[in-house]
C-alpha positions as CSV (number, residue, x, y, z in Angstrom):
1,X,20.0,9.2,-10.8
2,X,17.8,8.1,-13.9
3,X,17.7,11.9,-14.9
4,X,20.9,13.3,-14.5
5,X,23.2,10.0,-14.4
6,X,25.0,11.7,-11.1
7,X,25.5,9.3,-7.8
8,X,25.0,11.3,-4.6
9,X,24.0,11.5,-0.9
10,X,21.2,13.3,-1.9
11,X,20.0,10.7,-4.0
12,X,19.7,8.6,-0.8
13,X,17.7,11.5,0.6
14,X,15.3,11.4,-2.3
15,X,14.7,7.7,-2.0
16,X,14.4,8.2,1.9
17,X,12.1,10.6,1.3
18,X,10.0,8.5,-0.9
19,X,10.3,5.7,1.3
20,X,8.7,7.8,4.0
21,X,6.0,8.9,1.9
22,X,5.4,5.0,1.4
23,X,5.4,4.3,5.0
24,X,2.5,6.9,5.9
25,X,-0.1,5.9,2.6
26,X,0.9,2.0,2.5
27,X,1.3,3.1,-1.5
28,X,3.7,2.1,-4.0
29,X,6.0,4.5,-5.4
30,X,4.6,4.3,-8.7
31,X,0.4,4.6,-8.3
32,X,-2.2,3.4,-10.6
33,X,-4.4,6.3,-10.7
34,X,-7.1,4.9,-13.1
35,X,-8.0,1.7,-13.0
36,X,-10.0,1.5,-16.3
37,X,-6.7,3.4,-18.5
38,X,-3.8,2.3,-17.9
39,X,-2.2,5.8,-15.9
40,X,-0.2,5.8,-12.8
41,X,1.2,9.0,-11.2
42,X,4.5,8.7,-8.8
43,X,3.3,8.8,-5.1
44,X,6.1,11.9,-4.5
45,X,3.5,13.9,-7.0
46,X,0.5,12.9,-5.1
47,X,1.8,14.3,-2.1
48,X,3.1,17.4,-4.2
49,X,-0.4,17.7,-5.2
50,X,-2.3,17.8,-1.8
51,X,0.6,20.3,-0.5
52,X,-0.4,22.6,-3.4
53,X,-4.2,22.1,-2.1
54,X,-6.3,24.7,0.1
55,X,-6.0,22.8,2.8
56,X,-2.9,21.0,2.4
57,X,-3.4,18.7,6.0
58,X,-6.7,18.0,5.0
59,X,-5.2,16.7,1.7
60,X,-2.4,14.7,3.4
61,X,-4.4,13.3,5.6
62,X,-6.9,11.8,2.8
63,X,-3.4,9.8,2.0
64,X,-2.7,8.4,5.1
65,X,-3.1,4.7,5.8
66,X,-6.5,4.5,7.1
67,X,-4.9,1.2,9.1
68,X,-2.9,3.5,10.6
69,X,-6.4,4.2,12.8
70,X,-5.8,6.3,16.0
71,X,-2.3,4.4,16.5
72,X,-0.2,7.9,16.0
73,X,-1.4,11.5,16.5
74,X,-1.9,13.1,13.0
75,X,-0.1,15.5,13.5
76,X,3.0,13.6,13.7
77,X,2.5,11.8,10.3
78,X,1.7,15.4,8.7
79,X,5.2,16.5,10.0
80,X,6.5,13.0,8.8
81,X,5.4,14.4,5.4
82,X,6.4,17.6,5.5
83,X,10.0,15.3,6.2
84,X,9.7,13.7,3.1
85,X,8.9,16.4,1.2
86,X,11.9,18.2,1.9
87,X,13.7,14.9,1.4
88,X,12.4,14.9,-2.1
89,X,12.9,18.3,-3.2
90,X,13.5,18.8,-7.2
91,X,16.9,20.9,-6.4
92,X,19.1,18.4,-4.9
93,X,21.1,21.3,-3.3
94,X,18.1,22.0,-1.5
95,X,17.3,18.6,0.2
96,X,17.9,18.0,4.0
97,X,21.4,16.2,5.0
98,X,20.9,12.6,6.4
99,X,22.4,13.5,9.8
100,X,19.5,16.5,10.0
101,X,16.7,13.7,8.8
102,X,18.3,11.9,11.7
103,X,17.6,15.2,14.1
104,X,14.2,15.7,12.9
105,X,13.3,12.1,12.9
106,X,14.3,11.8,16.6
107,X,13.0,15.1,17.6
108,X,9.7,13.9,15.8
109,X,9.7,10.7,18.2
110,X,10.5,12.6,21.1
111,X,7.9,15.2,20.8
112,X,5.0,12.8,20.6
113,X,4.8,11.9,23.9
114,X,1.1,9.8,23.3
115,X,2.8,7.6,20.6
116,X,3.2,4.0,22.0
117,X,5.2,1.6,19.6
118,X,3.3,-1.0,21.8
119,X,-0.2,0.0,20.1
120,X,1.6,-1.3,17.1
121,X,1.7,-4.3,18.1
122,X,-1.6,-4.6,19.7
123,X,-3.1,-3.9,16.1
124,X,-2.8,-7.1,14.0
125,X,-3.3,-5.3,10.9
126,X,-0.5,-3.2,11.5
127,X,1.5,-6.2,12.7
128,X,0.7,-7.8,9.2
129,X,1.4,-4.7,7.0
130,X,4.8,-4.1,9.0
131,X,6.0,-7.8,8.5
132,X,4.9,-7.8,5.1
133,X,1.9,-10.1,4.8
């Protein structure tokens, strides 16, 4: 919207798709990437940037939320990303529909069959992060 001016369903996408990419690192949208100069780089190029790497899981994985722990398979968050990357796709024409998110999202959950919402809530820290503390 800030660049082109345009309102749009797939501006929705693009903030779902950041919003995704916020939910696996625990990140900002906007991060500080040197502490001593003031520089921050947008958490939808950080995740550009390890997809561009050699070994782009290896480089989405170094972005996870460590908190996360062993609470959901890796897999599972890398395809997660690979969600939000498509949601945030420079061509707008290009980004997924909501009802197709929807699709993936579910066939994502249904797929991992060793992800327990209830080890959520057994892990405080995740508890905390979730509720917002």
């Amino acid at each position: 919207y800030a660049q082109y001016g345009d309102v749009s369903p797939k501006i929705d996408v693009y903030a779902f798709g950041v919003v995704l990419f916020e939910l696996i690192s625990a990140k900002e949208a906007i991060v500080k990437t040197n502490e001593v100069i003031t520089e921050s780089k947008g958490l939808v190029a950080l995740f550009e940037d390890a997809f561009s790497q050699m070994d782009p899981t290896e480089a989405v994985q170094k972005l996870v939320d460590p908190r996360l722990g062993d609470n959901c398979p890796l897999d599972s968050v890398a395809k997660m990303a690979q969600l939000a990357k498509a949601c945030t796709h420079e061509n707008p024409q290009l980004r997924p529909s909501m009802r197709s998110i929807v699709v993936a999202l579910m066939t994502l959950s249904s797929s991992t069959e060793d992800w327990d919402i209830g080890s959520f809530y057994e892990n405080q820290g995740l508890v905390h992060l979730m509720s917002g503390r």
